[in-house]
N, C-alpha and C positions, 0 to 999 in steps of 0.2 A: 915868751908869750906863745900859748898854743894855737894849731890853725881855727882852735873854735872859737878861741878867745879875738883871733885877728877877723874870722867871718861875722861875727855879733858887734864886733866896732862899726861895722858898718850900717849895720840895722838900726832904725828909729827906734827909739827905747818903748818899751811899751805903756800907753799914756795909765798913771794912781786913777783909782777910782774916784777917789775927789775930782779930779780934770774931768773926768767923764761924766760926774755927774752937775758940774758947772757948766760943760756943752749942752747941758740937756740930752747926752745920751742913754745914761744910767738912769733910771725909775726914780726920781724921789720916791715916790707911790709909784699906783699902778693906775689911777682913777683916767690916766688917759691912752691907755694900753684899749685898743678897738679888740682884738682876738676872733677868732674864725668866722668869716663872713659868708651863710648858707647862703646867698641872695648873689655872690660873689659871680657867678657863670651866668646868672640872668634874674631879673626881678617877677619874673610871672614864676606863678605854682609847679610850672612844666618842667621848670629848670634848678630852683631850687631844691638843697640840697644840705638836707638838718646834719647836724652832729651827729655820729653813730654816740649812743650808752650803752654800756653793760647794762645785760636784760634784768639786772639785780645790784641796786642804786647803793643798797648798803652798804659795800666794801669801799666806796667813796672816801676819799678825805675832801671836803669840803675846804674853799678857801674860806678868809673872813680878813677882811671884807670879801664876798664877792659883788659882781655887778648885776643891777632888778633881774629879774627873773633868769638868770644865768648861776645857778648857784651851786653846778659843777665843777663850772671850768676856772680854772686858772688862765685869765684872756693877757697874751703877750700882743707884740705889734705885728700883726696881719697873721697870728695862728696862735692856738688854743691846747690845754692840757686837760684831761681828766686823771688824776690820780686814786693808785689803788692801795686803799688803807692796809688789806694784808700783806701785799709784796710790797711797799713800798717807793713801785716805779708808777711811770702811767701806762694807764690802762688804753690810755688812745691821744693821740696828738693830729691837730688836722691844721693845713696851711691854703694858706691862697697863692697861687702863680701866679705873676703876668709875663710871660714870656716873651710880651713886644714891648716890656720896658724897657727904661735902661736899666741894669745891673753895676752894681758896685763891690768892692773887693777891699772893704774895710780891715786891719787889722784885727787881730783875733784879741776881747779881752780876756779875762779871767773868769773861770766858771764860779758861781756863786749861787748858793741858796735861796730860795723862795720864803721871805718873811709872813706870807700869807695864811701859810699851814705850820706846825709845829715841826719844829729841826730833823725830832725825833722820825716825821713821815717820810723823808728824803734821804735817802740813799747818796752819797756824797764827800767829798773831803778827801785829803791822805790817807783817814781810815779806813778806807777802802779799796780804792782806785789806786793809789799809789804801790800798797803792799802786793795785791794782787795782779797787776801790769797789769792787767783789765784796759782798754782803750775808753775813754769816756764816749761815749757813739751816740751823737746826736740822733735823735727820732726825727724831727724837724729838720733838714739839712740845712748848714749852716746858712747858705747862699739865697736858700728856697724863697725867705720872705724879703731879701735883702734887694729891693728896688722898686723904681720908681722918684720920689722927690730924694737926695741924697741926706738931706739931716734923721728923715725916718727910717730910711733904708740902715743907718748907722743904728738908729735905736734896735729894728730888726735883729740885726746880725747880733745886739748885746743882748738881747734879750734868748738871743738861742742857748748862748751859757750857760743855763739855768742846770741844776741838775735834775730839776724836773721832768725836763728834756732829755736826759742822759738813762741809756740804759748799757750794762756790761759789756764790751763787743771783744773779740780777739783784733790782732791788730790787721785792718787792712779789709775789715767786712764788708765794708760799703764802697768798695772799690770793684771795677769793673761791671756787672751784670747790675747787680742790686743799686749800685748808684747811680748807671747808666740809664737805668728804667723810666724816670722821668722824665731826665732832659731829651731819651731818644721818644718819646710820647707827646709832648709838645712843640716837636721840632716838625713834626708830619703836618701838613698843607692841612690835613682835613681837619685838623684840631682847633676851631674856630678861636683865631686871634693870638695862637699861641697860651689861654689860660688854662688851669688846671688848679681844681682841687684833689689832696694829695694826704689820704690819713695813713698814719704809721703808729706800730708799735711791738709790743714781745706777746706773744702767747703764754701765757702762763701756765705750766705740767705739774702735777704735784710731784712727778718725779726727776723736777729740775734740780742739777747738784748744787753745793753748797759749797761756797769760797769765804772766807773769813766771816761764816755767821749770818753770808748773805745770800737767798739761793737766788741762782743767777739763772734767767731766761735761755731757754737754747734755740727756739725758734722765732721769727719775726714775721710781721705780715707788713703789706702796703696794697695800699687801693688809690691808684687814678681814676678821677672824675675829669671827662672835660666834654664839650659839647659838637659832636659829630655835625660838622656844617652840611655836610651832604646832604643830612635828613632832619635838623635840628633840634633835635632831639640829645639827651646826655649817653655820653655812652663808657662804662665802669670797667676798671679791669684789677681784679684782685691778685695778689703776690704772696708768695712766702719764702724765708730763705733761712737755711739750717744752718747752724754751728756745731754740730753736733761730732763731727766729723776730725774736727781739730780742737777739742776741748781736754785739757787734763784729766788726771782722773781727778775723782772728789776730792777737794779739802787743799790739793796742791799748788804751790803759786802756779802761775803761768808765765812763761818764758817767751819774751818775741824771738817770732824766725821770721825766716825768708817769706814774701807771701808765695800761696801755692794756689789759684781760684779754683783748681780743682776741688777739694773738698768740701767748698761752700755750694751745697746743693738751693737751687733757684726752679720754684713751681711756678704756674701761673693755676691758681684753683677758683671755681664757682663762688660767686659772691655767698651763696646758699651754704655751702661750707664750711669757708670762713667762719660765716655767723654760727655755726656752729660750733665748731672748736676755740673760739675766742668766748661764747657769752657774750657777743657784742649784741647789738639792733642797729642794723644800716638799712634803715627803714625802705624805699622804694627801689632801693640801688641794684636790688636782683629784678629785676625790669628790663634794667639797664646794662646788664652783664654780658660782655665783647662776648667770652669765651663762650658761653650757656646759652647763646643763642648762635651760635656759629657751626650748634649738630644739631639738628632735629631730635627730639626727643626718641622717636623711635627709631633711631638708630644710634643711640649713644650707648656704648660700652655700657656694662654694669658694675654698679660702685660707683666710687666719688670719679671724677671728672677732673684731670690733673695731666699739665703738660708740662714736663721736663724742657726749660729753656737753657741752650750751651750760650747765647747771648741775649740781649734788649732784643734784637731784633725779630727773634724769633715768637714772642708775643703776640694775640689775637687781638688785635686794636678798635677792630669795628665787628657790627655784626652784618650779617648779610644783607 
């Protein structure tokens, strides 16, 4: 018997999705799937905090069923998808934190397709992910929506599975800087209550390459929202982080190595920006923007507005 054979005796098997979805943790439907709560940081107009949409609705896939007037999103337990009909991934994923809950550390199930949208709009499966070693890289971190009551907290974490949720990553992206970003942004005193809202996703390049058919994102963005108790007010800080650096050439598998976080370059840029190079509308959130209000305008460099981070730490978290 081999040592992997003798280390996996000792692991709990991992529970069929029939048991999973006999606990109530698996979706029969979706009808009781809540999904991204804007009102989530606070119930007055001050604080709330809409969905970002691409400024141009048409590339949508549309779920069906969706829920009344929600007829973008793909709503999971405590975070939300917009999918993009011509790349296939989403366009934007947004979650809700509570960072003074309790947290739970569910097993990992099986990633699974979204019934909602046709097969064909989801990116997903062995034909893809498997031939290419592509990492399946949660947009929604798995942990992010996973507490609070623990039977939901379980639905949470199954619902990150989705490949909805999943876009191409080399192995190890989301590790160090980029995965540190949130937990070190809700862990600071001034971040009322420890919550955070937390949208992620790929920027789309027309001159992103192509791995089996599929062209794969080489940049990513993330935007913390959480509510600045000093002055009560929300206060935004937008993210991007390249792959660019450690990608094959076109068309060729891709091989795991060693990680190296050197070549994973990690910005902090203007909420104004973003919206720019993504197509998105993050309606009030350049208001709200740590970085953009942290120069005075008349003394700000010219050009885009962009700090090179060596860690989380190093991020503009409030404004003056």
């Amino acid at each position: 018997m081999s040592l992997m054979t003798d280390i996996r005796s000792f692991l709990p098997p991992r529970s069929s999705d029939e048991e999973l979805l006999e606990q109530g943790i698996l979706p029969a439907s979706y009808d009781d799937r809540d999904g991204y709560d804007p009102k989530f940081l606070g119930t007055t107009a001050a604080l709330t905090v809409p969905l970002p949409l691409p400024v141009d609705t048409t590339d949508i896939t549309r779920p069906t069923p969706a829920k009344p007037g929600r007829p973008f999103e793909l709503c999971y337990r405590r975070f939300s998808v917009v999918m993009s009909a011509s790349r296939r991934f989403c366009w934007i994923t947004a979650v809700n934190i509570d960072g003074g809950a309790p947290f739970f550390h569910p097993p990992r199930p099986g990633w699974r397709t979204d019934v909602r949208i046709p097969l064909e709009a989801q990116v997903g499966g062995h034909s893809f992910y498997i031939p290419t070693s592509f990492d399946r890289g949660h947009m929604v971190r798995r942990l992010d929506p996973v507490w609070g009551v623990e039977q939901v907290a379980k639905q949470a974490n199954a619902d990150t599975h989705h490949y909805t949720n999943a876009c191409p990553q080399v192995h190890s992206f989301n590790d160090v800087t980029w995965g540190d970003l949130e937990d070190w942004i809700l862990s600071q005193e001034q971040a009322r209550h420890g919550k955070g809202t937390v949208f992620t996703g790929p920027i789309f390049g027309a001159n992103d390459p192509v791995y089996a058919h599929v062209r794969v994102p080489v940049v990513f963005y993330k935007v913390v929202v959480v509510v600045d108790d000093a002055t009560g007010r929300l206060s935004a800080g937008a993210f991007t982080m390249s792959q660019s650096n450690v990608l094959p050439a076109e068309g060729v598998a891709l091989a795991l190595a060693a990680f190296d976080p050197g070549p994973f370059l990690v910005d902090q840029v203007t909420i104004e920006e973003l919206a720019s190079i993504t197509a998105l509308d993050f309606g009030n959130l350049t208001a709200f923007d740590s970085l953009a209000q942290s120069i005075p305008p008349a003394v700000r460099p010219p050009g885009s507005l962009r700090l090179r981070l060596k860690s989380a730490r190093d991020a503009v978290l409030w404004a003056p």
